[in-house]
C-alpha positions in Angstrom: -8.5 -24.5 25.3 -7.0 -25.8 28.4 -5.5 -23.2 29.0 -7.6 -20.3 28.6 -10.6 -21.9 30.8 -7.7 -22.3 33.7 -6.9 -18.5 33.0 -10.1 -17.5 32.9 -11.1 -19.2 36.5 -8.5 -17.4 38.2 -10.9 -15.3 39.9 -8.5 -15.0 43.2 -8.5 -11.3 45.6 -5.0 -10.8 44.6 -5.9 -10.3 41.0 -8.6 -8.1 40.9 -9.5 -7.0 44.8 -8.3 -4.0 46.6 -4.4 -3.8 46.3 -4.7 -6.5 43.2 -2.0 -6.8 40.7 -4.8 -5.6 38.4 -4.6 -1.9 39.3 -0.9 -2.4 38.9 -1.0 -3.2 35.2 -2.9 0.1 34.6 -1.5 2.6 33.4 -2.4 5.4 36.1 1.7 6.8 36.5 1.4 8.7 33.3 -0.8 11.7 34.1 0.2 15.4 34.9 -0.6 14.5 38.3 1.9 11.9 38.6 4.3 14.1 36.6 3.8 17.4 39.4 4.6 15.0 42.0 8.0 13.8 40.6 10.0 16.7 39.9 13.3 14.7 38.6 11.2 13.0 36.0 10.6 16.0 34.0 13.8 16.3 32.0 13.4 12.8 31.1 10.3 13.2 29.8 11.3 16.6 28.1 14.4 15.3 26.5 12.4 12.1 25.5 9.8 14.0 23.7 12.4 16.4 22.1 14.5 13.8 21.0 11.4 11.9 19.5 10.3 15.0 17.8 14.0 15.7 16.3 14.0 12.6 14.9 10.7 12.4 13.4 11.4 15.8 11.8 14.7 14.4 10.6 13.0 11.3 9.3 10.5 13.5 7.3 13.6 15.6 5.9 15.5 12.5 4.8 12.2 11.3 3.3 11.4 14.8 1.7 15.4 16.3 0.5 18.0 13.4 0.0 18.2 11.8 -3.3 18.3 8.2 -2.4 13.9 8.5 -2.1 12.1 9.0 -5.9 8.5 10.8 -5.1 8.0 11.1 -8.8 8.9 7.9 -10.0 10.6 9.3 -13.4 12.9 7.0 -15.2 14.5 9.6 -16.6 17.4 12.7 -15.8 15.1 15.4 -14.2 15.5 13.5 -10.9 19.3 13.5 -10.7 19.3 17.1 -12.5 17.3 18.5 -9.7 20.1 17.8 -7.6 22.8 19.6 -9.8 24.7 22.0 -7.7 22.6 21.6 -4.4 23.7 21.3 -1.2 21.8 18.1 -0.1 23.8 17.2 3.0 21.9 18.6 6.6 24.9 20.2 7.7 28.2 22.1 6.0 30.9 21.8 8.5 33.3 22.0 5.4 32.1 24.7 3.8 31.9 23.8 0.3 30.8 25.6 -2.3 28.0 23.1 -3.2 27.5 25.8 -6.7 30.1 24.3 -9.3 30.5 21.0 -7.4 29.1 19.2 -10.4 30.5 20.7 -13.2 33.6 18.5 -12.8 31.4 15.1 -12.9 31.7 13.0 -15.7 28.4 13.2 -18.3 27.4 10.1 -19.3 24.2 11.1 -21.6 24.5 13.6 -24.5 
């Protein structure tokens, strides 16, 4: 309580007057107008926002297509069946044929 009564009277020109720290701590740099004026900033924020969106969209596809996340919550083989012979990996650098990949696998229910 100390504290916050000496915070709180800390009513100096430097904090809130003109040129106070206070209009520093707002956020005013991250408008369009701020963004026209410094040309070399766009590609930061362009990249930025592309990278964000790439790996939100990822997120949502590893969320939505691997088989590590259960949506259904079945206890029984129609989850890991649904993967039979599907590519599930985002890229194929190898080329595999993902069709008869599990027909060698060992089956462990009859």
């Amino acid at each position: 309580m100390f504290l916050s009564k000496i915070i709180r009277a800390a009513d100096h020109p430097y904090l809130r007057g003109r040129g106070g720290r206070h209009l520093n701590n707002e956020l005013h740099h991250l408008n369009m107008s701020f963004l026209r004026h410094q040309k070399g900033l766009m590609p930061l924020f362009i990249l930025g926002f592309g990278g964000a969106i790439f790996v939100g969209g990822y997120m949502a596809r590893l969320a939505m297509k691997t088989t590590d996340v259960n949506w259904t919550k079945a206890k029984d083989d129609r989850i890991t069946d649904y993967y039979k012979n599907k590519q599930m990996k985002f890229l194929n650098p190898g080329n595999y044929d993902y069709s008869t990949m599990s027909d060698g696998r060992p089956q462990l229910t009859e």
